[in-house]
C-alpha positions as CSV (number, residue, x, y, z in Angstrom):
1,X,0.0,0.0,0.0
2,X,1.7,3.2,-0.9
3,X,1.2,6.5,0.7
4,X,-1.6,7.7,-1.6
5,X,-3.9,4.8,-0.7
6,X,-3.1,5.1,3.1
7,X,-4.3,8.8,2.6
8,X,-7.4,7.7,1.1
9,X,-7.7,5.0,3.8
10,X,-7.0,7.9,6.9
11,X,-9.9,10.2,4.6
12,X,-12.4,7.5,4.3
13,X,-11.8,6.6,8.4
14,X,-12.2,10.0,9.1
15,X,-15.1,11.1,7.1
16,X,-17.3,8.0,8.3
17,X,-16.2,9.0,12.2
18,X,-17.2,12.7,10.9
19,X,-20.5,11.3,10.3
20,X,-21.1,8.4,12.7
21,X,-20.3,11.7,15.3
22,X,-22.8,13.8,13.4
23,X,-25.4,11.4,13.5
24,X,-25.2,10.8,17.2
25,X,-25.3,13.9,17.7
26,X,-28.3,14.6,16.1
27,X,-30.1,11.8,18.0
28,X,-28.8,13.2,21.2
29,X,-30.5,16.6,20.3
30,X,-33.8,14.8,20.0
31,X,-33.1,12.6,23.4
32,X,-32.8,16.1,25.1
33,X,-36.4,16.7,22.6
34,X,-37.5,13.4,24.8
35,X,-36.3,14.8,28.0
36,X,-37.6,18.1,27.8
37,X,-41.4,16.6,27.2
38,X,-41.0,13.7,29.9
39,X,-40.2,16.5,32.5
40,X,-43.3,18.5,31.2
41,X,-45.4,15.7,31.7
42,X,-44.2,14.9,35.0
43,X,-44.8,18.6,36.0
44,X,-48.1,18.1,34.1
45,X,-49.1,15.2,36.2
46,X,-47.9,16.8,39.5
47,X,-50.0,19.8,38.6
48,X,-53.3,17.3,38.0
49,X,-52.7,16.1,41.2
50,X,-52.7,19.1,43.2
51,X,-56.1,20.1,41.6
52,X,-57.5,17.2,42.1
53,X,-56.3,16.6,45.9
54,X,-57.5,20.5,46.5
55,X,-61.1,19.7,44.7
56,X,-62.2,16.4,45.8
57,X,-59.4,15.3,48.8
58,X,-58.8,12.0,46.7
59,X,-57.1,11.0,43.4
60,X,-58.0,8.0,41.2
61,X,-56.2,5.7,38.9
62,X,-58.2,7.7,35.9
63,X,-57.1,10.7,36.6
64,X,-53.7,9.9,35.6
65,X,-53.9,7.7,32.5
66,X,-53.4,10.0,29.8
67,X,-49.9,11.3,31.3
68,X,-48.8,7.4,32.2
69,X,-49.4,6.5,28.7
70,X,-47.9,9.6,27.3
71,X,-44.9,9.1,29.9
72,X,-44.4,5.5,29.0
73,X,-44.4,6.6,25.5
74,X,-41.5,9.2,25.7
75,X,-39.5,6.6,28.0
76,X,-39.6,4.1,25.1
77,X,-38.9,6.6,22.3
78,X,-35.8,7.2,25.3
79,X,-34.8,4.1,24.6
80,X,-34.9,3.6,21.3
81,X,-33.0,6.4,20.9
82,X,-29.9,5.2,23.3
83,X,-30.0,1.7,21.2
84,X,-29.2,3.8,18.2
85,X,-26.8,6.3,19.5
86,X,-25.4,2.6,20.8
87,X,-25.8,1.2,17.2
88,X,-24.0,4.3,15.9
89,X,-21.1,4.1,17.9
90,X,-20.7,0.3,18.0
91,X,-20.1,0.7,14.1
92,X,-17.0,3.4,14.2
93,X,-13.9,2.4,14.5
94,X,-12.7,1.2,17.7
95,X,-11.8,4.1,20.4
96,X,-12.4,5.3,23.9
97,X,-16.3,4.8,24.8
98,X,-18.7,7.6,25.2
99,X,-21.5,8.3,27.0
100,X,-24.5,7.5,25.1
101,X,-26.4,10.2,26.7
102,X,-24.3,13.1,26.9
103,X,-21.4,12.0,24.5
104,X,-18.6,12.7,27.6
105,X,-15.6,10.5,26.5
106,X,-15.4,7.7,29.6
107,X,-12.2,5.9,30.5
108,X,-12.4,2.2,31.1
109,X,-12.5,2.0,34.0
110,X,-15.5,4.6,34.7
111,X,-18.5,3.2,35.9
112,X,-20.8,6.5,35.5
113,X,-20.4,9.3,32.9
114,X,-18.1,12.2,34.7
115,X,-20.4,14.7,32.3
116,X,-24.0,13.5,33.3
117,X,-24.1,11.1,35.5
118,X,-25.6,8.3,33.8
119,X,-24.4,4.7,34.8
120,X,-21.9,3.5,32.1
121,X,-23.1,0.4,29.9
């Protein structure tokens, strides 16, 4: 292989990691998307309950179906974004891990993310 194809090779590796990183970036913006309406919904569903406690003294099971299905949508739309951000990153060349919510670059032996917190894995 002469230096010319090695270039090529070095260009190629670089411009898929260019857009393997672009690509989990973009599904990290719309985890944060995710984030942003689970914490409404949560604030939501707190709000519901304090109107409901301070009109009737009592909450029911009803009352809160619409924001548990709405929440358990948004945590599995979560999740399937994580498994792509992992799908992403499993296909680049081999380097130091990253965090698959924040994108923090985590040594080996890290066991949570040193930029978010998240549990590493």
């Amino acid at each position: 292989m002469d230096i010319f194809d090695r270039a090529r090779k070095a260009l190629g590796d670089l411009a898929q990691s260019a857009s393997s990183s672009a690509q989990v970036l973009q599904l990290q913006a719309k985890m944060g998307e995710v984030e942003t309406n689970l914490d409404r919904q949560y604030r939501e569903a707190g709000r519901r309950a304090r109107e409901l406690w301070r009109a009737h003294g009592q909450l029911t099971d009803s009352d809160f179906e619409l924001f548990m299905t709405r929440i358990s949508d948004l945590e599995r739309e979560m999740e399937r974004l994580r498994a792509q951000v992992n799908e992403v990153q499993s296909a680049e060349p081999a380097g130091p891990p990253v965090c698959a919510d924040c994108g923090q670059e985590l040594d080996a032996d890290d066991a949570f993310c040193r930029g978010c917190g998240r549990a590493k894995g």
